[in-house]
C-alpha positions as CSV (number, residue, x, y, z in Angstrom):
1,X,53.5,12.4,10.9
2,X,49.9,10.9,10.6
3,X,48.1,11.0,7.3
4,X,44.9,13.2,7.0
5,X,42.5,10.8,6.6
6,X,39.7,11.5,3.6
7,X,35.9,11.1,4.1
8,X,34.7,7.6,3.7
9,X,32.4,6.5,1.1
10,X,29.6,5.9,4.2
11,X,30.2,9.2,4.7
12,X,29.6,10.9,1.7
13,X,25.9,8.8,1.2
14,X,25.2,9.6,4.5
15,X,25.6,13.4,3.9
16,X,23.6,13.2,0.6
17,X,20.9,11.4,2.2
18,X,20.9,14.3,4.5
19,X,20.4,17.2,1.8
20,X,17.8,15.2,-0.2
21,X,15.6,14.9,2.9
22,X,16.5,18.8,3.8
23,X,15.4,19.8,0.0
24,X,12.1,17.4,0.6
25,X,11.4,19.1,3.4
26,X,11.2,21.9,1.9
27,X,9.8,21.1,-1.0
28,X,7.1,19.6,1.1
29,X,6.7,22.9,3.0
30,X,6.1,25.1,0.2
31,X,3.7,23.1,-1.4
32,X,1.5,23.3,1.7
33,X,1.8,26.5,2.1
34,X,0.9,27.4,-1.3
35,X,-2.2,25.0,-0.8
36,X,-3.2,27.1,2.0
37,X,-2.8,30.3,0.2
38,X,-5.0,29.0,-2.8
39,X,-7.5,27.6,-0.6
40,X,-10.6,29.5,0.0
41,X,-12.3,29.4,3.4
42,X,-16.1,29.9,3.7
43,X,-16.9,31.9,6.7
44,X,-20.8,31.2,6.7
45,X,-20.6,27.6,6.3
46,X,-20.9,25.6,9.6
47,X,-18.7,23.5,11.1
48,X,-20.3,19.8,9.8
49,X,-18.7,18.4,13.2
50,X,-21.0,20.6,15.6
51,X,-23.7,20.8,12.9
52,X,-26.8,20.8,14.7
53,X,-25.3,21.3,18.0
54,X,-26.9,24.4,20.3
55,X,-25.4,25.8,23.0
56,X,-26.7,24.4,26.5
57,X,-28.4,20.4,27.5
58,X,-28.7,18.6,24.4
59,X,-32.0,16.2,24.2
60,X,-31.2,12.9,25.7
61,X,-30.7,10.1,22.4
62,X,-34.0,8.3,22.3
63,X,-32.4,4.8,23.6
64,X,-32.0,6.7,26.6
65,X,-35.4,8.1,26.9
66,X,-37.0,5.8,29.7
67,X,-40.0,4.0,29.0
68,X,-42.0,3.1,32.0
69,X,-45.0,4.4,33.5
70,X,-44.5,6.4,36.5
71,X,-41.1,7.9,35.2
72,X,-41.6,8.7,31.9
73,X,-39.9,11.3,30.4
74,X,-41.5,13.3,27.3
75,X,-39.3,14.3,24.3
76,X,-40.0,18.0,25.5
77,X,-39.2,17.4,29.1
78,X,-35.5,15.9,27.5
79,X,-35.4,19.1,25.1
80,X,-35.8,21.6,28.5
């Protein structure tokens, strides 16, 4: 009869190894999510990536403005 062999020492790290990372995980999730829960969001505040931004054209940059004499173009003809 064959012997029943017993877990390696490889093994065993390996498997520890695993659990530590699960219980970091986690540990790692619940602080996040207790950061969110603690965090208070201002509703009124604008967004300081679009600050500024209106809906519709936006005025050209002002490098871009052209200007020569026949085909100038205002800054209130670039704000239209």
């Amino acid at each position: 009869m064959a012997k029943k062999s017993r877990p390696t020492f490889k093994k065993r790290e390996k498997e520890k190894a695993r659990v530590q990372k699960q219980q970091g995980k986690e540990a790692r999730r619940l602080e996040t999510k207790e950061l969110k829960a603690n965090t208070v969001r201002v509703f009124g505040d604008e967004d300081p990536d679009i600050a500024g931004i209106r809906p519709g054209p936006q005025p050209l940059p002002e490098q871009w403005l052209y200007a020569g004499n026949d085909l100038a173009i205002t800054e209130e003809e670039a704000t239209k």
